[in-house]
N, C-alpha and C positions, 0 to 999 in steps of 0.2 A: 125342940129341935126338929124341923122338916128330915126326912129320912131322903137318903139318896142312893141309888142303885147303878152301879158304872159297869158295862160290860163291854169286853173286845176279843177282839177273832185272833190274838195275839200278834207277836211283829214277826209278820212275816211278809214278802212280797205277793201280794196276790195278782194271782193270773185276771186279767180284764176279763176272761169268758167265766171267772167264777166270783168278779165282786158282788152280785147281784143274790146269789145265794148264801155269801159268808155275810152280807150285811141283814138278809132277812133270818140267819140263822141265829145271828147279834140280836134280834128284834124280838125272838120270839124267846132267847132266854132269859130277856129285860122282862118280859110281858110276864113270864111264869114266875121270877121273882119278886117283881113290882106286886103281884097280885096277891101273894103271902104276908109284903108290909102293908098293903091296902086291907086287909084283914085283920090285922093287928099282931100279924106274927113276928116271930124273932127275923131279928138279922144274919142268924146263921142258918134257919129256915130258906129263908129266899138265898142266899148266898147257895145253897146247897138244891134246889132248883133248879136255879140257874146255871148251876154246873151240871146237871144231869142233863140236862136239853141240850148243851155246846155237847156235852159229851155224845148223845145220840144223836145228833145233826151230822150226818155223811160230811156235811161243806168245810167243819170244822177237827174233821181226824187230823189231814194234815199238821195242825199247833196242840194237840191231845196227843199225837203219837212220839212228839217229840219233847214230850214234859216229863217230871221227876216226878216220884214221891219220897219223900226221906220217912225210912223209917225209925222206930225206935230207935235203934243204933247209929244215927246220923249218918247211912247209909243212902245215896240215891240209888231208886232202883226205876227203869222205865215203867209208865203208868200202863196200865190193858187198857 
């Protein structure tokens, strides 16, 4: 099976002065987990890459600030 890697900046309306850096922030956390399955690593390897870099990309606080995490308890609680 070809592996495949899908990332997005979540749904939200972006502002036109900031499509340019929420799509190169999209780019670069395809690029750090595409570079984990081109390695031979796991899929929750690169899945979790790739969420580190959206997470550290300024362009993308906006759709990180407004996420859940459920915890054990079926609890959502806002992500940091």
């Amino acid at each position: 099976m070809k592996p495949a890697l899908i990332v997005h900046g979540g749904a939200w309306n972006i502002p036109d002065e900031a499509v340019d850096a929420c799509t190169s922030g999209c780019h670069d956390a395809l690029t750090a987990g595409w570079s984990i399955l081109r390695r031979g690593g796991s899929a929750l390897d690169a899945i979790e890459a790739a969420i580190v870099v959206l997470e550290d990309d300024p362009s993308s606080t906006p759709v990180t600030a407004r996420t859940s995490i459920w915890t054990a308890t079926s609890n959502a609680t806002p992500s940091s």
